[in-house]
DRENSE-241068 format. One record per residue: residue in one letter; chain; residue number from 1; x, y, z of N, C-alpha, C in turn. Coordinates in Angstrom, 1 decimal, padded with zeros to 4 digits. Layout:
// residues N
a|A|NUM|X|Y|Z|X|Y|Z|X|Y|Z
...
//
This chain:
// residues 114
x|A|1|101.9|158.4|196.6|102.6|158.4|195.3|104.1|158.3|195.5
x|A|2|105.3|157.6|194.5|106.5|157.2|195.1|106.9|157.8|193.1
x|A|3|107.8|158.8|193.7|108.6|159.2|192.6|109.9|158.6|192.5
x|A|4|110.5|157.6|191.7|111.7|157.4|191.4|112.3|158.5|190.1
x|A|5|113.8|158.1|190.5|114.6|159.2|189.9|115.9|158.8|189.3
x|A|6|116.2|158.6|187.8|117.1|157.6|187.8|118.1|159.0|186.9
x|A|7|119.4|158.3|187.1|120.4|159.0|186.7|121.4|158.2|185.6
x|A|8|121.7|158.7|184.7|122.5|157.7|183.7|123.6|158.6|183.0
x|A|9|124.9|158.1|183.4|126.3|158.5|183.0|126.3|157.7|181.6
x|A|10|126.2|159.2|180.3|126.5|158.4|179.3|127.7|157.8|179.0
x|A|11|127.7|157.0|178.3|128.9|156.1|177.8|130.1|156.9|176.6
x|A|12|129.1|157.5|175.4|129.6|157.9|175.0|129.0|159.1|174.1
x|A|13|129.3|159.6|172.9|129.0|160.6|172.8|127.5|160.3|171.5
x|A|14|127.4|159.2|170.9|125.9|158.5|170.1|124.8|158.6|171.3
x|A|15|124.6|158.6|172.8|123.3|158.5|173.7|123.3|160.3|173.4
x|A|16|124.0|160.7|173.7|123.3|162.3|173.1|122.8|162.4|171.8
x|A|17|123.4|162.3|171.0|123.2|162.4|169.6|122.1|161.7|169.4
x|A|18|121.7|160.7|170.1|120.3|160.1|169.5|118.9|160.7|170.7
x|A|19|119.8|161.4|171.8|118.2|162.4|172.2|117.9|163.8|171.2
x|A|20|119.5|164.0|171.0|119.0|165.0|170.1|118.1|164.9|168.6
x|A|21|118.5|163.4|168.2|117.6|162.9|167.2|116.0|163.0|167.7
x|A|22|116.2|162.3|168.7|114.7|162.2|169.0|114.1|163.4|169.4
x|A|23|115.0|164.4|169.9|113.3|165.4|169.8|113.4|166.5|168.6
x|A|24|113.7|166.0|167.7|113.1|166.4|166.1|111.7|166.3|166.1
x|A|25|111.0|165.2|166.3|109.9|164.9|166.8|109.1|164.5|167.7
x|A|26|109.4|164.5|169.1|108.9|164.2|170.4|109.2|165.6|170.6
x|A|27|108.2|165.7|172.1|108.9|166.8|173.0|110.1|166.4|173.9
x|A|28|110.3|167.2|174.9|111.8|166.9|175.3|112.5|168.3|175.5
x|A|29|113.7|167.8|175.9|114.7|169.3|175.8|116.2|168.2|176.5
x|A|30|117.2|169.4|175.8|118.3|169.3|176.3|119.0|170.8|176.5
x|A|31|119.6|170.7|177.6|120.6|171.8|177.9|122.0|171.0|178.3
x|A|32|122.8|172.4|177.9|124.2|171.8|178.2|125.5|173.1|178.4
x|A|33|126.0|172.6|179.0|127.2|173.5|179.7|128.4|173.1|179.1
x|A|34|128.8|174.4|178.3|130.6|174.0|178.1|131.4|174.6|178.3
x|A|35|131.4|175.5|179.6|131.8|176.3|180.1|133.0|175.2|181.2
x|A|36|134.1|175.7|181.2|134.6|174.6|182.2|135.7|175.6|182.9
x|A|37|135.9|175.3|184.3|137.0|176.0|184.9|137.1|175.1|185.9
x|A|38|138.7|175.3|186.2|139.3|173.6|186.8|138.9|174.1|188.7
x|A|39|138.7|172.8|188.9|138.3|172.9|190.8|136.7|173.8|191.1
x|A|40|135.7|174.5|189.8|134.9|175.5|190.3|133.7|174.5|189.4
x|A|41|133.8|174.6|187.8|132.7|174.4|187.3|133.0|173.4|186.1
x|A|42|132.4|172.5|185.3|132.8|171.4|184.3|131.2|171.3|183.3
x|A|43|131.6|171.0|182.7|130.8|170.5|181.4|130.0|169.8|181.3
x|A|44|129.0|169.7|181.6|127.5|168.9|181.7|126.5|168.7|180.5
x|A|45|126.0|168.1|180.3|124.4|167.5|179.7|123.5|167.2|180.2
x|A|46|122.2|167.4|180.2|121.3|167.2|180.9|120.0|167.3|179.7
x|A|47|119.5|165.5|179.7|118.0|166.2|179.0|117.1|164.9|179.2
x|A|48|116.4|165.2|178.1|114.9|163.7|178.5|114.0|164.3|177.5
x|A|49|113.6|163.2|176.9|112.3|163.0|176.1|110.8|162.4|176.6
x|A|50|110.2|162.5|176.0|108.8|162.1|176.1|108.4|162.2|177.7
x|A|51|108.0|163.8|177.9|107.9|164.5|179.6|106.5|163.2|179.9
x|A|52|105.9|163.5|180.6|104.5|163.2|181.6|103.7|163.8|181.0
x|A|53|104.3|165.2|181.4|103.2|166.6|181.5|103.7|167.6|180.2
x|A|54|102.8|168.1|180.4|103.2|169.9|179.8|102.7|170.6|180.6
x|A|55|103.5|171.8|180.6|102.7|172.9|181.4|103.0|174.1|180.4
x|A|56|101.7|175.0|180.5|102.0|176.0|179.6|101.2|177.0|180.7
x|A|57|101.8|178.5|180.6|101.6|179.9|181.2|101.1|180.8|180.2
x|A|58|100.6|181.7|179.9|100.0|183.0|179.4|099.5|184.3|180.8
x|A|59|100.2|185.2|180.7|099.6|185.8|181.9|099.5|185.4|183.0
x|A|60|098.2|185.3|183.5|097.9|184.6|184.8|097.0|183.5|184.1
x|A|61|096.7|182.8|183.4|096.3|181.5|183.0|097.4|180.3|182.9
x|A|62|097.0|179.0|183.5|097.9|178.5|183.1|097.2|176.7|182.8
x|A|63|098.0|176.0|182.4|097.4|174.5|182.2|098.4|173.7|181.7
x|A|64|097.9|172.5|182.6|098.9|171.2|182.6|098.1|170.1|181.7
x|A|65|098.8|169.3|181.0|098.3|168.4|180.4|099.4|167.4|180.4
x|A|66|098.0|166.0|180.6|099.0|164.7|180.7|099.2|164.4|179.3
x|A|67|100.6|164.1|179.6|100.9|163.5|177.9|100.6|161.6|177.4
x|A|68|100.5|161.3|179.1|101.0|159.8|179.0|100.1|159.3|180.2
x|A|69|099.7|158.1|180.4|099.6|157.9|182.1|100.4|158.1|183.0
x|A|70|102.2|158.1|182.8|102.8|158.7|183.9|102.3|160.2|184.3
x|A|71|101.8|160.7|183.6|101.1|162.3|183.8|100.1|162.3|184.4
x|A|72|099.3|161.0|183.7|097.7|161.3|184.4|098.0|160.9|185.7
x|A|73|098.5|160.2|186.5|099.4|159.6|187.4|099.7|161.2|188.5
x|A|74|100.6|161.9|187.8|100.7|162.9|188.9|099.8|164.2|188.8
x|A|75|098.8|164.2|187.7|098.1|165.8|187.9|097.3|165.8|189.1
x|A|76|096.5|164.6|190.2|095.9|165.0|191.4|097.4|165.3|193.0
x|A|77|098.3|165.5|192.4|099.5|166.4|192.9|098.9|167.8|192.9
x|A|78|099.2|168.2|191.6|099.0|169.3|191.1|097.2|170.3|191.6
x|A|79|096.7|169.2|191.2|095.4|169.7|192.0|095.2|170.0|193.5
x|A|80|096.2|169.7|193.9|096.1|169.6|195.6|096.5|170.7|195.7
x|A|81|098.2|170.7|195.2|098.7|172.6|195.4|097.8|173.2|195.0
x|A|82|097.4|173.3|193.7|096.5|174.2|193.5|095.4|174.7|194.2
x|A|83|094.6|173.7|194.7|093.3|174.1|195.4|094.1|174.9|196.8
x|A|84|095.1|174.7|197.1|095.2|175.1|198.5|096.1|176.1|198.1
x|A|85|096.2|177.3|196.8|096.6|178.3|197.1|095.9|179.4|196.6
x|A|86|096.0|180.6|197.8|094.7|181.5|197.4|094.5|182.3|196.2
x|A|87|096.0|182.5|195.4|096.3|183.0|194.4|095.7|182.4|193.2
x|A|88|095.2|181.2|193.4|094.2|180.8|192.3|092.8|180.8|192.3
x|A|89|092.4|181.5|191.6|091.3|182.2|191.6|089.8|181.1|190.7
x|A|90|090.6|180.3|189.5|089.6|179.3|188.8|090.9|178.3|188.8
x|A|91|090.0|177.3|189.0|090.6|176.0|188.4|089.7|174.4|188.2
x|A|92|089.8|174.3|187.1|089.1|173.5|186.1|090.0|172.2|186.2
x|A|93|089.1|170.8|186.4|089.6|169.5|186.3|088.5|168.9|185.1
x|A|94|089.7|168.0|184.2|089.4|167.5|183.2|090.0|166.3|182.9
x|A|95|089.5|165.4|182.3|090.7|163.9|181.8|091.9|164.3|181.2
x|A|96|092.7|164.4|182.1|094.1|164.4|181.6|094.3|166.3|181.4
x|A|97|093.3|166.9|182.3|093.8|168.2|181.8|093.4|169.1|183.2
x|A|98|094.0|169.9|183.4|094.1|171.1|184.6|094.5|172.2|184.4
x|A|99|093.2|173.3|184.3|093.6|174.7|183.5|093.2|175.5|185.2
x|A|100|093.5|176.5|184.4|092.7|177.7|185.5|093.3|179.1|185.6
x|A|101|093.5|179.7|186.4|093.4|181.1|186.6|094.0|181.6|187.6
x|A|102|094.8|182.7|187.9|095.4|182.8|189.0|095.4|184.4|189.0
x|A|103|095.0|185.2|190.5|094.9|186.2|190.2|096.1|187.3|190.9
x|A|104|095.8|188.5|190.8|097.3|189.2|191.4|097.8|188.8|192.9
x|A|105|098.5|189.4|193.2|098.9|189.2|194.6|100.5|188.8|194.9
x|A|106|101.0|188.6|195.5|102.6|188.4|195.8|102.4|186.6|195.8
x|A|107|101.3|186.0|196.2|101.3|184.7|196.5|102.6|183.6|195.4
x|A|108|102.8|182.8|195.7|103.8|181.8|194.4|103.7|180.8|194.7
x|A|109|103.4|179.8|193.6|103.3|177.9|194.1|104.2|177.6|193.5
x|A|110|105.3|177.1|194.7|106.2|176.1|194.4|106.1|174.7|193.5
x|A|111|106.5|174.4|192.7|106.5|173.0|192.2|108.5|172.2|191.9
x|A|112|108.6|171.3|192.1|110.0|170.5|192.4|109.4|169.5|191.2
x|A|113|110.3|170.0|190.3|110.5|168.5|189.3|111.8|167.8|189.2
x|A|114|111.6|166.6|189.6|112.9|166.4|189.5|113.1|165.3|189.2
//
């Protein structure tokens, strides 16, 4: 599998304004920094619409759903960490869905979205 990763310097201040439009009703997120201090830290945006996946947590339950085929695309990723850590105790494969269970222990699975 070959993940590309694309970066885009907005132009101006309407490409925000219209992701912010758009997740009125898509999923999505934006965060943003306007904290600025000279030579240390500066003012950023960062966001995206219409994910892959979702992932949702409760406790020690958790589950991934594809939103799109780029999702269905990466959940046998996801199934692979999964099966190979012992902190998971159930886990369930389904079209476009990956639930399961994970039980105590210090164990943690890493995931990099990026």
């Amino acid at each position: 599998m070959d993940i590309h990763k694309f970066v885009t310097a907005l132009r101006d201040r309407s490409e925000l304004e219209a992701l912010e439009g758009r997740l009125d009703s898509r999923r999505g997120c934006l965060f943003a920094s306007t904290y600025e201090y000279p030579s240390r830290y500066s003012r950023w945006d960062v966001g995206f619409s219409d994910p892959p996946l979702v992932f949702e947590a409760r406790e020690r339950s958790f589950r991934f759903e594809a939103l799109n085929d780029r999702g269905r695309v990466l959940l046998p990723a996801f199934v692979k960490a999964l099966k190979a850590c012992a902190a998971v105790e159930r886990l369930d494969v389904g079209e476009g869905l990956l639930s399961g269970w994970g039980g105590g222990g210090e164990t943690v699975v890493h995931f990099l979205f990026v």
